[in-house]
C-alpha positions as CSV (number, residue, x, y, z in Angstrom):
1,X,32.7,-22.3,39.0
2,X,34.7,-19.0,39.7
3,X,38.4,-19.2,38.4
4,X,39.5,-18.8,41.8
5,X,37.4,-21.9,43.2
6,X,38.7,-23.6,40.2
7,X,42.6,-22.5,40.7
8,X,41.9,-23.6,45.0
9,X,41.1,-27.1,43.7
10,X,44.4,-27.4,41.6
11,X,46.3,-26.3,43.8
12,X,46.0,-28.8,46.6
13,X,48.8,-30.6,46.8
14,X,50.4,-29.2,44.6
15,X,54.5,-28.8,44.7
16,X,54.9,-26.4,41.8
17,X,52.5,-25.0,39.2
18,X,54.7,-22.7,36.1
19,X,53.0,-20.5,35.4
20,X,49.7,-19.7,37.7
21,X,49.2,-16.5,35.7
22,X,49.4,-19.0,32.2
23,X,46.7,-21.4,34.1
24,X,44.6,-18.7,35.0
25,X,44.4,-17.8,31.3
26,X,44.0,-21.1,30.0
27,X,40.6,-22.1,32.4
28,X,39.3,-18.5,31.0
29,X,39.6,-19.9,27.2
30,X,36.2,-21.2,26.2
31,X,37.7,-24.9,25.6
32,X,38.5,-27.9,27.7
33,X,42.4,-28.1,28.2
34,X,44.4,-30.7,26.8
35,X,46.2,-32.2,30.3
36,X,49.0,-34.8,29.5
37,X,50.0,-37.5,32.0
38,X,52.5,-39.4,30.6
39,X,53.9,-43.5,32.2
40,X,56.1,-45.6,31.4
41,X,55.3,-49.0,31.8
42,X,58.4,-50.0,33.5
43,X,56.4,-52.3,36.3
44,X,53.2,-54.3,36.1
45,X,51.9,-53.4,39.7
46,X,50.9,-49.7,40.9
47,X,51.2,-48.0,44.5
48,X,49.2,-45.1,46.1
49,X,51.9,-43.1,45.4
50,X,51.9,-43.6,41.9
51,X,48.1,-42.1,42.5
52,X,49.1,-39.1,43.6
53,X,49.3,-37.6,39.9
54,X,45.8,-39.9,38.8
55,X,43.9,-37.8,41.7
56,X,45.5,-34.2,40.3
57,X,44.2,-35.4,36.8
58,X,40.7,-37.1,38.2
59,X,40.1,-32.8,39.3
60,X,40.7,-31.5,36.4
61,X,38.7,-34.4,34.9
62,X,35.6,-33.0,36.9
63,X,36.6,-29.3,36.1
64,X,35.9,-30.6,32.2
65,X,39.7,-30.8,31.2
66,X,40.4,-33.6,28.5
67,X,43.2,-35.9,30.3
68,X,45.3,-38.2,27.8
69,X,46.9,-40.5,29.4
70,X,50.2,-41.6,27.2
71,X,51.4,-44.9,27.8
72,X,55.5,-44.7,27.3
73,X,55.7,-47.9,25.5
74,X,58.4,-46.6,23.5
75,X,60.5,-44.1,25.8
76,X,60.3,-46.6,28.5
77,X,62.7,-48.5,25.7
78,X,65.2,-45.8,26.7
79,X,64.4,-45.8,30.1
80,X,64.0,-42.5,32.0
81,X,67.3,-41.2,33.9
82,X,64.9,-38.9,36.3
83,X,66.7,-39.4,39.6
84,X,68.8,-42.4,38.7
85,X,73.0,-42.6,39.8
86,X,73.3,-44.7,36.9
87,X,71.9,-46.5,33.6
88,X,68.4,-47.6,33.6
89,X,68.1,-51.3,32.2
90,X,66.1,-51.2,29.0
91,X,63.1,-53.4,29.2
92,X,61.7,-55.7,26.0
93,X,59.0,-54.8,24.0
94,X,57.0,-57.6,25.7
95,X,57.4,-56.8,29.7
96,X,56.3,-53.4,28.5
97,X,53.1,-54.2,26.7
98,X,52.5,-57.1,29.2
99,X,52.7,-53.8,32.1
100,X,51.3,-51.4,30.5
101,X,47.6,-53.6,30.4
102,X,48.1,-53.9,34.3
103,X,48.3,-49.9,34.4
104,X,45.5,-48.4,32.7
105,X,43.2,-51.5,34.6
106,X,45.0,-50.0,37.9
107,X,44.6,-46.2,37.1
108,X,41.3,-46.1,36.1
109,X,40.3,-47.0,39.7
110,X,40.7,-43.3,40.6
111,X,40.2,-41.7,36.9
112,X,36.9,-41.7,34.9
113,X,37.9,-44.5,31.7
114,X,34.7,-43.1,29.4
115,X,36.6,-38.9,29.8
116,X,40.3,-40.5,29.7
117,X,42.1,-40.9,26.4
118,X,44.3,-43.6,26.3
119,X,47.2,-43.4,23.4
120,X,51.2,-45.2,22.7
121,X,53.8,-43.2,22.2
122,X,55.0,-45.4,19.6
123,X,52.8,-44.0,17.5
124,X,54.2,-41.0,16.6
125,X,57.9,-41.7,18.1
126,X,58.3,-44.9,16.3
127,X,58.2,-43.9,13.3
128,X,60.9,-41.1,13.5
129,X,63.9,-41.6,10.8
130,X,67.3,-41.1,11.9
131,X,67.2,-38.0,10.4
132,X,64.2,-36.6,12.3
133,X,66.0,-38.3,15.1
134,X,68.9,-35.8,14.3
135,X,66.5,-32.9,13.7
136,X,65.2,-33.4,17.3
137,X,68.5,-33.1,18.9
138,X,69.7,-30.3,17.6
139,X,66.7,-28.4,19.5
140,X,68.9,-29.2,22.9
141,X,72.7,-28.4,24.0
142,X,74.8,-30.9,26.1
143,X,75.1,-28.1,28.4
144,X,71.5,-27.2,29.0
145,X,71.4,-31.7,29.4
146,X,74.0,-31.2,32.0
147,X,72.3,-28.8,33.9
148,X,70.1,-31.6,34.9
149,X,70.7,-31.9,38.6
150,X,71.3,-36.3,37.8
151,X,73.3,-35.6,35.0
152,X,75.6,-32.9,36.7
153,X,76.4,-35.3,39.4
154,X,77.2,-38.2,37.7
155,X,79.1,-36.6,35.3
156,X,81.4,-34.9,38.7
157,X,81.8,-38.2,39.8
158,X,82.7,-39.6,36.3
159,X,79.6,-42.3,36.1
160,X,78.9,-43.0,33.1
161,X,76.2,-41.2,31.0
162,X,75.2,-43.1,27.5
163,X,73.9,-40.9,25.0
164,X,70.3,-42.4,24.4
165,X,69.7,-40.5,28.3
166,X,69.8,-37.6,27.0
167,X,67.0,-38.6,24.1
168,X,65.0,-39.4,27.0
169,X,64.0,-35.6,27.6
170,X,63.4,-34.7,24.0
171,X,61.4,-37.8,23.4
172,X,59.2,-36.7,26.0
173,X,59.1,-33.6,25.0
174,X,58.1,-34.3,22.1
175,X,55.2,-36.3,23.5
176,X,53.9,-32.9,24.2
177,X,54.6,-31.4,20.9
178,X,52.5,-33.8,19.1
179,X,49.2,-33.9,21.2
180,X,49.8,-29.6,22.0
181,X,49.6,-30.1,25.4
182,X,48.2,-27.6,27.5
183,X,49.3,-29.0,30.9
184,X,51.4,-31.6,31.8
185,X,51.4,-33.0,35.1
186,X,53.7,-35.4,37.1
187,X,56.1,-35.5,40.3
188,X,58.7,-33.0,40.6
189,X,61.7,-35.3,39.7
190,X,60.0,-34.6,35.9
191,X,60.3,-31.0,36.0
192,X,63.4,-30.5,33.5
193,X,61.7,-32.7,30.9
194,X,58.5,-30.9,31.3
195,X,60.8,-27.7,30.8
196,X,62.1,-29.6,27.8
197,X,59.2,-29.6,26.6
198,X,58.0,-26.1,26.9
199,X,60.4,-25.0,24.9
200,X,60.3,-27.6,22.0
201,X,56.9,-26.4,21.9
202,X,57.9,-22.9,21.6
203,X,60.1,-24.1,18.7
204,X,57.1,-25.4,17.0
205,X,55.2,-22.3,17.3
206,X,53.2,-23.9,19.8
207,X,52.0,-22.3,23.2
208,X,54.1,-23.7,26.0
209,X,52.1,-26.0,28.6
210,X,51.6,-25.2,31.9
211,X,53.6,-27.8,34.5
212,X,52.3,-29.0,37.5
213,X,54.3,-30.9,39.9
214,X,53.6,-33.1,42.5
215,X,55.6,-34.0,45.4
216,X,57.0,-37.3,45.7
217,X,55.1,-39.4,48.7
218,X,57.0,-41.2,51.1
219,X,57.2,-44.4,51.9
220,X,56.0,-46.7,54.5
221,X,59.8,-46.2,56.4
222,X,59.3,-42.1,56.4
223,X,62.5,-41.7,54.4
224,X,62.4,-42.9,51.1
225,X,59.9,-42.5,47.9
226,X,57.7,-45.3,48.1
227,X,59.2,-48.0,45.6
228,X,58.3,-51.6,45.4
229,X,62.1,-52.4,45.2
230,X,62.2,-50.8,48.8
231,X,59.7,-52.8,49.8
232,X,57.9,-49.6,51.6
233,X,54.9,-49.5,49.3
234,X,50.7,-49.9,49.8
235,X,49.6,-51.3,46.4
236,X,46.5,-50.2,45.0
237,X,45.9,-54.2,44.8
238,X,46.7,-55.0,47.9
239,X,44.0,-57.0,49.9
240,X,42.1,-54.4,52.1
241,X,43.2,-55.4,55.4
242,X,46.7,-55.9,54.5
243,X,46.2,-52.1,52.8
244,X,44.8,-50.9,56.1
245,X,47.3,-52.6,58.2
246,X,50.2,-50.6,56.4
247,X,48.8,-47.2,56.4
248,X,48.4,-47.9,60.2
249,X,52.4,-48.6,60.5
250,X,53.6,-45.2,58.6
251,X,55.2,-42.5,60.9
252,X,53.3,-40.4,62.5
253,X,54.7,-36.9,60.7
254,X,53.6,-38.4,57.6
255,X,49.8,-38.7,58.6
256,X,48.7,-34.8,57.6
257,X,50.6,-35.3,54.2
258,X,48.7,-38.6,53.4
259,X,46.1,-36.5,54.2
260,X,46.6,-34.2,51.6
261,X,47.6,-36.2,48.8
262,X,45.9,-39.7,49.3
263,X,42.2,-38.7,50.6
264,X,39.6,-36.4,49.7
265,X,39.4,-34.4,53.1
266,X,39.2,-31.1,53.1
267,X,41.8,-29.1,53.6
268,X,40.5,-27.1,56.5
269,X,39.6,-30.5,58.2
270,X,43.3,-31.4,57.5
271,X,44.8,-28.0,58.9
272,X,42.5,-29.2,62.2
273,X,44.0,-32.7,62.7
274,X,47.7,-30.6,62.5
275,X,47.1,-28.8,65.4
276,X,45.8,-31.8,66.5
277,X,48.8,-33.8,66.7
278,X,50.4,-30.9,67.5
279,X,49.0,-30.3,70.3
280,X,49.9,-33.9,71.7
281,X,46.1,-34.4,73.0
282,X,44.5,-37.2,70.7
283,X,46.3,-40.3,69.7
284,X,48.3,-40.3,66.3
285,X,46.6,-44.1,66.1
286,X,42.9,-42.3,66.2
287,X,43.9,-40.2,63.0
288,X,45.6,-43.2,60.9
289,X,42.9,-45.7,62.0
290,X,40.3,-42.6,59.8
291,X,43.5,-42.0,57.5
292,X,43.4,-46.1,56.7
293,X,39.6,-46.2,56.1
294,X,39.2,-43.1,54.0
295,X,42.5,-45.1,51.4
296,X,40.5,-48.4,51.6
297,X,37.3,-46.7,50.9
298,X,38.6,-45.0,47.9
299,X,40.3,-48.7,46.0
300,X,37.6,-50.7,47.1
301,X,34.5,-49.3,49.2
302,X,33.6,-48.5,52.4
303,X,32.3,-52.3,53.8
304,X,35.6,-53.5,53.2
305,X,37.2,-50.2,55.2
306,X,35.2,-51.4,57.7
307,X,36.2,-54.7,57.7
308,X,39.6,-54.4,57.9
309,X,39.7,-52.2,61.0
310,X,37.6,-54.6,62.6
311,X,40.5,-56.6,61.9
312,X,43.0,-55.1,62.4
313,X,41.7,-54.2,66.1
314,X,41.2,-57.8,66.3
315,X,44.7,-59.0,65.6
316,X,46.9,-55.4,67.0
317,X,45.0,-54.2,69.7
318,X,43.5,-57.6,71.0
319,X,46.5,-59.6,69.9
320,X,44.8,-62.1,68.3
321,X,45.3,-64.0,65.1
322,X,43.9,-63.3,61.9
323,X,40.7,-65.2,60.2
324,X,42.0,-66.0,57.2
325,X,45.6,-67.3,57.3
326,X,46.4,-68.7,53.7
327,X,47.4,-72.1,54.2
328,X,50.7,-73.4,52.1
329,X,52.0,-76.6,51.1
330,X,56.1,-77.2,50.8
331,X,58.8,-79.6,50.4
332,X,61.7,-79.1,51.4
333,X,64.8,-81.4,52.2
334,X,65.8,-82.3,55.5
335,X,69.4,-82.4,57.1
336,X,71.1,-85.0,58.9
337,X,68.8,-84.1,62.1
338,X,66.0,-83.9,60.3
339,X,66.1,-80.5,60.5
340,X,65.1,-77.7,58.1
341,X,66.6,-74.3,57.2
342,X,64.5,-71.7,58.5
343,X,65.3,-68.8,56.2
344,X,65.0,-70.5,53.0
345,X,61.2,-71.6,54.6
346,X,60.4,-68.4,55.3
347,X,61.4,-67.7,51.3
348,X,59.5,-70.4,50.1
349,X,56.1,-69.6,51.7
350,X,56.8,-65.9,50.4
351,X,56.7,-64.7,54.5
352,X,60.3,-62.6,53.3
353,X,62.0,-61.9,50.2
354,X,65.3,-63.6,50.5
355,X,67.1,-66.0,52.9
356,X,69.2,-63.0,54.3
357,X,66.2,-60.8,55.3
358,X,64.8,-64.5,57.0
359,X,68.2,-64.5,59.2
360,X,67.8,-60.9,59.8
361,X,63.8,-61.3,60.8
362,X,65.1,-64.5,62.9
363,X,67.7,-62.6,65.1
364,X,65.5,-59.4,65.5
365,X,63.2,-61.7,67.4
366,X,60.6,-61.4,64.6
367,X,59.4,-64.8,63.6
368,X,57.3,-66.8,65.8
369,X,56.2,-70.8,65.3
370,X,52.4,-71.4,66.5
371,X,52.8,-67.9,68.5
372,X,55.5,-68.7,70.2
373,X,58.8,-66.7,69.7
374,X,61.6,-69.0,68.0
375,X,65.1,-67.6,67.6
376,X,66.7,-70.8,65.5
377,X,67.8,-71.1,62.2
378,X,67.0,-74.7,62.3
379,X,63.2,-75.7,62.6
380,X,62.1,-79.6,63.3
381,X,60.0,-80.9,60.3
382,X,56.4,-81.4,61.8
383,X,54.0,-83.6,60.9
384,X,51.2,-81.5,61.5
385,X,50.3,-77.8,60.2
386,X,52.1,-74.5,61.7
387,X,51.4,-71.3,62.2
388,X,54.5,-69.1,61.2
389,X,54.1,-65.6,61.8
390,X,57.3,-62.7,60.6
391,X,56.6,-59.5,62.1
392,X,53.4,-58.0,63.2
393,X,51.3,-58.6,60.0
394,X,52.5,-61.6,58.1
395,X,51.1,-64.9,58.6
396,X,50.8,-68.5,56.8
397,X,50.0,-72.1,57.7
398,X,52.5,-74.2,56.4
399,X,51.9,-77.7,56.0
400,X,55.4,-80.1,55.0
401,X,54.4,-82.9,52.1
C-alpha cells in the first residue's frame, strides 16, 4: 500500500496528527512502528466512545504497526487531572486490578488480542526511588505545568492543585520513554502529556513520537462527553436491543460524526448521507436506524443487529411492549394506607438511579403502571405482577413478596 493510501486511512477521524511529515517518515522505515495506547483503569465497564482510540489502533494494527496497549495500573494511583476542576480520588490497588481485567476483555472486541501487547505500568514506574522520582521532575518547570489549559484555570480561581497532578504528565511520559514509542494515540484532552512526552524523549536521546488525537464523542444528550456518570453512554456490553435503542435516541447533528468514528463506512458514503440530511429529503430516523445496525453489528454480529430493529420497530413505531421484560421480585414496607413510595420502587428495581430522578421521571409524565400513565408518588401494593415502564425504553415486571 502507497504511503498516501496508508496516511488516508489514519487520518479518518482524526482531530490532530503532530507531525504528518514525521509520520510520513516513519511508515517509509522498513519496521513496524511501536504505537502506544495507554488506560487507566479507573472504571470496570467501557463505552463506544472509549472505542474511538481501539478503532485508530485496530488500522494501524492491519497496516502492520505493533500496538501495546499499557494498562495504567500505577498512574491511575495518581489519577489523571486531564480535564478535571478539581482532585481526582485515588483508587486502591484492588478496584484497579479488579477493572483493568474487565478492559482488555472489553477492548479486544474491536483490536486483534494475538498482534496486541498487553503490559503494567507498574513495571517500570514502580520501581522508581525517590531519587529517580526527583531526577524525573526536574525534566519539567511549574510553568510549562501551568500552561496546561486545567491547571491555568484552577490555579486563577485558586482551586487547589496537589503536587502528585503534576507527576501525572511525567509519569506518562515516561511510559513512552521506556517502550520508545513511535506513536502515541488518545483523545485530544491528552495532548499536553503526549507533548510531555515528546520531549522527555528528546531528553533521552530518543526520537520524539508522533501524536494523534482523537476527538472526544458526544454523548447520548448532544452536549456532553459520553461518561457513565452522566448517564449518556452506549456500553460496549450493553444488550443489543437496548444498544440499538440508544443510538436511535442521539441528536440528529450527531448522526454523520458517529458515522465517522463508530462504523466502518466509507467516508464518501458518509459525505453522501450529509448532504442527505442536509437536504431535509430522507428521514434522520432512516440513517440512525443503518447507523444502530452497523454499532450492533460490530460488538456482537449482524443477526442480533437485526434483531433488535425488529424490536425496536415493534415496541417505537408500533407501540407495543417488549418480549422479554425482566421480571423482579421486591419487598418493600407499606404505609399506613397500605401504600408504597413510588420513587424508592423505581430505585429498587434499578428502573432509575436515585429516588430524586424517580420524582422527577414521576412529574414529567414518564412512568406508566400496566401502560397506563400514573402521576402519584404513592402506588397501592398489588397482589398480582405489574408492568412498570420509565420512559420510552425501560421496562420491568415487578412482583411484591
Amino acid at each position: 500500500m502507497s504511503i498516501e493510501n496508508k496516511m488516508k486511512i489514519i487520518r479518518r477521524g482524526t482531530d490532530e496528527i503532530i507531525s504528518e511529515s514525521l509520520l510520513e517518515e516513519r511508515l517509509k522505515l522498513e519496521r513496524p512502528l511501536i504505537v502506544k495506547y495507554g488506560a487507566d483503569p479507573t472504571a470496570a465497564d467501557l463505552h463506544i466512545g472509549h472505542m474511538v482510540p481501539m478503532r485508530k489502533l485496530r488500522d494501524l494494527q492491519k497496516l502492520g504497526h505493533q500496538i501495546i496497549f499499557v494498562i495504567g495500573d500505577f498512574t491511575a494511583s495518581i489519577g489523571d487531572p486531564s480535564g478535571k476542576s478539581e482532585t481526582r480520588k485515588m483508587l486502591s490497588k484492588e478496584q484497579i486490578l479488579e477493572n483493568a481485567k474487565t478492559y482488555q476483555e472489553q477492548v479486544f472486541k474491536v483490536l486483534d488480542k494475538s498482534k496486541t501487547k498487553v503490559v503494567y505500568n507498574s513495571t517500570w514506574l514502580g520501581g522508581m526511588s525517590f531519587a529517580d522520582v526527583i531526577r524525573l521532575s526536574s525534566k519539567y518547570t511549574v510553568a510549562r505545568m501551568i500552561e496546561r489549559d486545567d491547571f491555568e484555570k484552577r490555579y486563577k480561581s485558586n482551586t487547589p492543585i496537589s503536587i502528585h497532578e503534576f507527576l501525572y504528565p511525567l509519569a506518562q511520559a515516561q511510559d513512552s520513554v521506556h517502550l520508545k514509542a513511535d506513536i502515541e494515540i488518545g483523545g485530544s484532552d491528552q495532548k499536553f502529556n503526549f507533548l510531555v512526552a515528546r520531549d522527555l524523549q528528546r531528553e533521552a536521546g530518543q526520537n520524539p513520537q508522533v501524536v494523534i488525537t482523537l476527538p472526544i464523542l458526544e454523548g447520548l444528550d448532544g452536549k456532553q462527553k459520553m461518561s457513565k456518570s452522566l448517564n449518556n453512554y452506549i456500553g460496549i456490553t450493553d444488550k443489543p436491543k437496548d444498544m440499538y435503542g440508544k443510538i436511535m435516541s442521539i441528536p440528529d447533528e450527531l448522526i454523520t460524526k458517529y458515522f465517522e468514528l463508530c462504523t466502518d463506512i466509507p467516508l464518501e458514503e458518509i459525505a453522501e448521507i450529509n448532504n442527505q440530511l442536509k437536504d431535509g429529503k430522507t428521514n434522520p430516523r432512516d440513517f440512525k436506524m443503518r447507523l444502530a445496525r452497523e454499532i450492533v453489528s460490530i460488538y456482537y454480529d449482524k443477526n442480533q443487529a437485526n434483531l433488535s430493529e425488529k424490536e425496536f420497530k415493534k415496541v417505537f413505531q408500533k407501540r407495543n411492549i417488549p418480549s422479554e421484560i425482566e421480571e423482579v421480585k421486591v419487598e418493600l414496607d407499606v404505609d399506613e394506607h397500605g401504600l408504597i413510595w413510588l420513587p424508592k420502587l423505581l430505585v429498587e428495581v434499578e428502573l432509575v438511579s436515585s429516588t430524586s430522578e424517580g420524582r422527577r421521571m414521576i412529574k414529567q409524565n414518564a412512568v406508566k403502571i400496566n401502560q397506563q400513565q400514573f402521576n402519584e408518588e404513592k402506588l397501592p401494593k398489588a397482589d398480582e405482577k405489574i408492568l412498570i415502564q420509565v420512559g420510552k425504553r425501560r421496562y420491568k415486571y415487578v412482583v411484591f413478596n
